[in-house]
N, C-alpha and C positions, 0 to 999 in steps of 0.2 A: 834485271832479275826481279820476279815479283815477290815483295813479301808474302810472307807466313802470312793465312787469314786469322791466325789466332793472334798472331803479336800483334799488339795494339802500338797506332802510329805514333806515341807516347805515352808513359809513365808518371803519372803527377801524384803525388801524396795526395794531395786533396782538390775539390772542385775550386774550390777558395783559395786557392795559389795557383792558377790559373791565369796568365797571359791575356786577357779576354782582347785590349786592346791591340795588342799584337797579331792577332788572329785576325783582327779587322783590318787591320791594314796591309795584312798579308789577303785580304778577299774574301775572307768566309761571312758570310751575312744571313747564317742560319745554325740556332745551334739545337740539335735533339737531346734532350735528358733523360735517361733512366731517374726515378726516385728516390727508390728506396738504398739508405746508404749508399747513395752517390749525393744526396741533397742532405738529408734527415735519415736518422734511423727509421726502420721499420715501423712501419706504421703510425710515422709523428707529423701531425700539421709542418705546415710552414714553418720556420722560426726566423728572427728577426735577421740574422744572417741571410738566408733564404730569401728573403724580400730584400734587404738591401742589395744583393747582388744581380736581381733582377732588376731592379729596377736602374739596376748602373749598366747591365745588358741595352736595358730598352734604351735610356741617355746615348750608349754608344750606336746602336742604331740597328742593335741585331734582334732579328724576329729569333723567338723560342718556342720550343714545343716539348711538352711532354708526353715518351712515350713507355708507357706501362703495359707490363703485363698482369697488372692487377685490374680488377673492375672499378666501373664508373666511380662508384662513390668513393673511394679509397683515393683516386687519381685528383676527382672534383676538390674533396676537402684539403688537401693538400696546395689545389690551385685557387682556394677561395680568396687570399688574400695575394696571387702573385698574377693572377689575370692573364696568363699565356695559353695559347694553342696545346690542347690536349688530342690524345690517342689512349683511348686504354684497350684490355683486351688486344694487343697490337700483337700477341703468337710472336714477339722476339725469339729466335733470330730471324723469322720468316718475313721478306721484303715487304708485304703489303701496309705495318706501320711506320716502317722508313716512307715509303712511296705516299702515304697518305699525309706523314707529317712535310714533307717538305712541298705537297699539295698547298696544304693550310697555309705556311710561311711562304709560300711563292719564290721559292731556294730550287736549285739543283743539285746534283751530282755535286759539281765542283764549287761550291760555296756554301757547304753545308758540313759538318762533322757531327760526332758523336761523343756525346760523355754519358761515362758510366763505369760501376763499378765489376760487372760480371762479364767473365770471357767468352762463356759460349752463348748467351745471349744478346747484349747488348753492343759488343766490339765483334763478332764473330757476325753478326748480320748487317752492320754497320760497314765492316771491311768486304762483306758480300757485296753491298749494293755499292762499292768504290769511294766509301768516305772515309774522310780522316775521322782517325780512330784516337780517343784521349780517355785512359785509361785510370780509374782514381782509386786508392785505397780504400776500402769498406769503412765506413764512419764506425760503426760500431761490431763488435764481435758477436751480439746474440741474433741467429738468424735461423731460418724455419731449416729443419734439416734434408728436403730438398738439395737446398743452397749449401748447407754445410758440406755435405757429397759432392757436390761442383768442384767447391772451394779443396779439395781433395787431389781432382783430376787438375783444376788450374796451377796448381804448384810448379810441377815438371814444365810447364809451359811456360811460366814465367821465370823459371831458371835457366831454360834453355834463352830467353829475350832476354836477359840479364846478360847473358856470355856472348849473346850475339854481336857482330859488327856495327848491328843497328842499334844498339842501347848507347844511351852516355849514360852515367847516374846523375848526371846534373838537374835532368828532370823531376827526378825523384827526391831530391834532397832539395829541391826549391821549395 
């Protein structure tokens, strides 16, 4: 039976309690990022967290990309001190900055996933194009009200993944 493309193939609090080795030695050797509160609040450089995790990424041996639906320079400054494969303007959920980033990483389909913190763009295009899907809690509450709307329609969906067969909470309380 195929899952929901809305449930996300897990639940984690945060990008920072993360598995990351485990995911490698289960085979995935590509990981794509949303930014914004999936990394950093909105609109904040890198912070020192941010760099060490990348650079314990790159140690383990996994290519990274970020893909944003914000422009260049937003996506750039963000990447200035973590030096990975960017996508910006990537039209999330729409395939073409999935397909471009695992271009850049030289990943596929099956060794490639997604983190991030929004369901209808970044897990919902992610679960489109057949990747695992890791789902993370919004770092911070203040967000453009766009997203606050999302963040509306996402509820019911995540209550419904919550009572599903597919959920443990163990994810989420890691």
């Amino acid at each position: 039976m195929r899952q929901n493309p809305f449930f996300p193939s897990e639940l984690i609090t945060s990008t920072y309690r993360i598995d990351f080795e485990k995911l490698y030695e289960e085979g995935f050797r590509g990981i794509i990022f949303d930014v914004d509160n999936t990394l950093v609040p909105h609109g904040a450089p890198a912070d020192e967290r941010a760099v060490r995790l990348f650079a314990r990424l790159k140690k383990i041996g996994f290519e990274c990309c970020l893909v944003s639906n914000n422009k260049s320079p937003r996506v750039d400054m963000f990447n200035k001190d973590i030096g990975v494969h960017t996508v910006a303007l990537a039209h999330k959920p729409l395939s073409g900055g999935y397909r471009k980033a695992m271009e850049l990483m030289g990943t596929n389909r099956g060794n490639t996933l997604v983190v991030g913190d929004q369901i209808f763009t970044d897990l919902w295009g992610g679960s489109f194009m057949g990747l695992k899907t890791i789902m993370v809690l919004p770092i911070h509450p203040k967000e453009e009200i766009q997203i606050v709307l999302k963040r509306l329609l996402e509820k019911p969906i995540l209550w419904l993944y919550r009572h599903s067969k597919s959920y443990s909470n163990e994810h989420e309380m890691s």
